[in-house]
N, C-alpha and C positions, 0 to 999 in steps of 0.2 A: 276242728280239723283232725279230731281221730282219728285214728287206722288208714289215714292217707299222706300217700307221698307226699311232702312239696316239691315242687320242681325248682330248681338252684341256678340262680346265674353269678359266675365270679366276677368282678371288673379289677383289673389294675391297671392303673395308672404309672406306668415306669420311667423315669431319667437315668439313664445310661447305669441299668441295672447289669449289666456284662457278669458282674463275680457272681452274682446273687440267683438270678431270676430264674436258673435250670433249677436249683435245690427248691424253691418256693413252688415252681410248677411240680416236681416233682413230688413234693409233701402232701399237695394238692390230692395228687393220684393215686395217694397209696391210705387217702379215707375209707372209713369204714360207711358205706353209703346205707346208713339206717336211720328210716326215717324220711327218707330226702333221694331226687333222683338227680343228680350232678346232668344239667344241661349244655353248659359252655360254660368254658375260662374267656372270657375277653381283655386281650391284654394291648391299652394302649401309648406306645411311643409318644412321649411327648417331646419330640424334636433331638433324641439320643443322639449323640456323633459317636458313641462306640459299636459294642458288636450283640448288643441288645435284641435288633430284631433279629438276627441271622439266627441268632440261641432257639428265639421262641420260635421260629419257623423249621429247624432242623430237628425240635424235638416230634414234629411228626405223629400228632396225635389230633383226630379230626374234631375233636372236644374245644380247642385249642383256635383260638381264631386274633392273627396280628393287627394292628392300624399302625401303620408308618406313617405318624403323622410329622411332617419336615422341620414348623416350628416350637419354638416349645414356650406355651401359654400356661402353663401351670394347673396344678393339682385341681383347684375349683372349676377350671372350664373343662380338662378331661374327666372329672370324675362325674358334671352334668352331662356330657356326652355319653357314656357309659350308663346311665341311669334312662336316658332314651333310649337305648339298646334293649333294655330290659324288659321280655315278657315271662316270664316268670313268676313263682310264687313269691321266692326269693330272693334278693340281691345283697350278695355278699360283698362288702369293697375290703380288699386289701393290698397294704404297701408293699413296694415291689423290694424292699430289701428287710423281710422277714420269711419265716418258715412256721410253717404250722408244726407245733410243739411235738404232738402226738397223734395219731390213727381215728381218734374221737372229739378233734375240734371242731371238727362242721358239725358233724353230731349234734356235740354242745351247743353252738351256737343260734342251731334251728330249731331244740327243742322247744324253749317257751313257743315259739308260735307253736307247734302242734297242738299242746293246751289251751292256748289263749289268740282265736285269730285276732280282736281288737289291739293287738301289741302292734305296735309301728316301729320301736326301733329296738333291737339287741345291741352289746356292748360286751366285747371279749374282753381280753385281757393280754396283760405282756409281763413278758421275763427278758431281765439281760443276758445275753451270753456270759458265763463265767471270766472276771477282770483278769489280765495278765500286764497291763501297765500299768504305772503309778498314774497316770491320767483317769484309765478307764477305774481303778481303785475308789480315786476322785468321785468320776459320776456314779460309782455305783453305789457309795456313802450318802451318796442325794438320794439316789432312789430310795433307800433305803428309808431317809429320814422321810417321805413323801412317803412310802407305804405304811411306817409307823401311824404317820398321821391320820392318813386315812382311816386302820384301822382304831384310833382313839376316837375320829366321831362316826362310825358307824356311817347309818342311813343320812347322816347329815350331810355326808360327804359324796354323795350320787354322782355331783358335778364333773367330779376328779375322776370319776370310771368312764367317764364319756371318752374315747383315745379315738386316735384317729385311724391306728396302722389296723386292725380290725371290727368290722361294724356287719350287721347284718338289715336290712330294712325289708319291711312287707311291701307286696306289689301298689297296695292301693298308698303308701304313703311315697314311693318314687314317685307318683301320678300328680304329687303335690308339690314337693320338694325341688329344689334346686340350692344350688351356692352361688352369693352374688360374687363377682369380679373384685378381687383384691382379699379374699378372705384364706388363703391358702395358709398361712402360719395361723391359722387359729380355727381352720372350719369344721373342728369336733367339736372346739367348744360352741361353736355357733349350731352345728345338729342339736346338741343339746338344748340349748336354747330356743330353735324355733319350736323341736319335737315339745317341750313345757309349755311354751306360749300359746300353743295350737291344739292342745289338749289331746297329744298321742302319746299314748302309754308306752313307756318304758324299762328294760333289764336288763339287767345288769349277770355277767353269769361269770365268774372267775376263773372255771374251769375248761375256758376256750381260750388256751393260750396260744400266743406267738410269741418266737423269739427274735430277738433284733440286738442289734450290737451298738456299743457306746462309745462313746468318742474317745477315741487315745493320743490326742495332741491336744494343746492347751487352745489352738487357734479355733479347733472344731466347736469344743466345747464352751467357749463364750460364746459363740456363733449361734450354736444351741438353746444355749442360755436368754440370749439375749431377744431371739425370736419369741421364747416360753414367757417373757416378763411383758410384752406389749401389746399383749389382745385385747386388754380391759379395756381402754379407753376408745377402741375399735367397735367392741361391742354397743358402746354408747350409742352408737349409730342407728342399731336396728332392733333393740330392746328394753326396754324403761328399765333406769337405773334402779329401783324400788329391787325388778327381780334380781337384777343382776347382782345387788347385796346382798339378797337373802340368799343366796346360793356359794357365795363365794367366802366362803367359810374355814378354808386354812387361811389363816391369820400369820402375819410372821411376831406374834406370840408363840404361838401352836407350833409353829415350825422352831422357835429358837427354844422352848421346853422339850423338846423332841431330841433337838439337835445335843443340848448339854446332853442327854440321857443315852444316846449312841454314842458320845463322847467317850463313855467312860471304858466301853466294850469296844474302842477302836482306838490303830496305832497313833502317836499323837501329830505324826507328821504330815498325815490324812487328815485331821481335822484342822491342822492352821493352816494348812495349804488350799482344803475347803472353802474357809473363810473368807481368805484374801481372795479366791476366786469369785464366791459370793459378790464381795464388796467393787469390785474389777468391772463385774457385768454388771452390776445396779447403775454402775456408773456411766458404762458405753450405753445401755440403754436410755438413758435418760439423755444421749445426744445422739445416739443414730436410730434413722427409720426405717424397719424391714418393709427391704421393698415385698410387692407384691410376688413377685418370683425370685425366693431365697438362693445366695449362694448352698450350694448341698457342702454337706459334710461329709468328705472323702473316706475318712476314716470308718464312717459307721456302712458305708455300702460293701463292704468286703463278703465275700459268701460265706454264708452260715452252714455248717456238713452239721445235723446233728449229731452224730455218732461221738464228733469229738467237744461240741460245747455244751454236752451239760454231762461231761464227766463227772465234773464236782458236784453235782447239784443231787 
């Protein structure tokens, strides 16, 4: 695919993104279109009761195409509807309560196909907004200990870049692809997983950032938590357990050698407060079942203005 455009379709799937969804469209518009010729944003209502669509249709841009759709069926059934949408080179999916980081994340994101058309799926990357509560402090000490990890096993750790809030897929593997019903708390992990089992090639590229914001109440944040810990055995379902262990590689060894070693570089009132949260959501998970369409996390939908969240960064 040298010296040629690809042609770009967005899809988001949105739930009563109202704080958010103007700064996400608008981060959208202010790419640097190189490389790639921006087709449509399509952005679908998943049964929102706030002021979600009235945003996306008042921003007035013919790029820009709404679905108000009444009920709200979740991530996996709009984001297979969004992927039949798609004739494009491209299909870009992301969540409707981040912001593209900088001016060259599509960019980023589309380059390996111009190199390589056998790629079927890209894999961006994320950054938190800068913490200002002792909550968000909390999750962002996990991140933290999660990105350590990562970067101590390298390539071993592919799995763990598979995110959900940005992905980029080639036209011919939409043509194959779907998400079955019930996989909404885990269907990165599950892209990941069919994209290996099916034998389509994948990357990973770190410098397609989005930003997205972390929970700043204790209630959100097991909520979070507790969805993130119960996909494994979901997986069992639709991929031999053999793969599913060779891939799944932070260990909570790896996480508690990690943890002691951010210990030492963080306040200490973050780290036992960590812990006992740790210990809180192992527990709730191991007696409640995310449903199929998750309570959202109020706190983390708030709109992101980049100007002011990544002061510190």
């Amino acid at each position: 695919m040298k010296n040629k455009k690809l042609t770009v379709t967005i899809g988001i799937p949105a739930f009563n993104e109202e704080k958010n969804i103007r700064y996400l469209l608008e981060s959208i518009f202010e790419q640097k279109e190189d490389g790639y010729f921006l087709e449509k944003v399509l952005v679908i209502s998943d049964g929102s009761t706030d002021n979600t669509v009235n945003i996306v249709k008042n921003m007035k841009n013919k790029k820009i195409m709404i679905v108000d759709a009444k009920n709200r069926l979740g991530k996996a059934v709009r984001f297979n509807y969004l992927l039949k949408k798609n004739n494009s080179d491209i299909f870009i999916q992301l969540d409707g309560d981040v912001v593209l980081k900088d001016k060259e994340t599509l960019k980023n994101i589309i380059k390996p196909f111009l190199k390589d058309s056998t790629i079927g799926v890209v894999n961006g990357s994320v950054q938190p907004v800068s913490p200002t509560t002792f909550v968000e402090r909390l999750s962002h000490f996990g991140f933290e200990i999660w990105q350590e990890s990562k970067k101590i096993l390298g390539k071993k750790a592919e799995r763990y870049r598979s995110i959900g809030q940005i992905r980029a897929f080639s036209k011919e593997f939409t043509k194959h692809f779907c998400l079955p019903r019930g996989t909404d708390h885990y269907e990165d992990i599950y892209s990941f997983y069919y994209a290996l089992s099916n034998g389509w090639k994948m990357v990973n590229v770190l410098d397609a950032i989005v930003l997205y914001r972390l929970a700043s109440n204790f209630k959100d944040y097991i909520n979070q938590m507790v969805r993130h810990l119960q996909p494994h055995n979901e997986l069992e379902k639709h991929f031999d357990k053999e793969i599913l262990e060779k891939y799944e590689t932070i260990t909570m060894k790896l996480k508690l050698q990690v943890l002691l070693k951010m210990a030492q570089k963080t306040r200490i009132d973050i780290v036992i407060f960590f812990c006992l949260l740790q210990g809180i959501t192992y527990i709730f998970s191991a007696f409640i079942k995310v449903d199929n369409i998750w309570n959202i996390s109020e706190t983390t939908k708030k709109g992101i203005e980049k100007s002011k969240s990544l002061m510190s960064y």
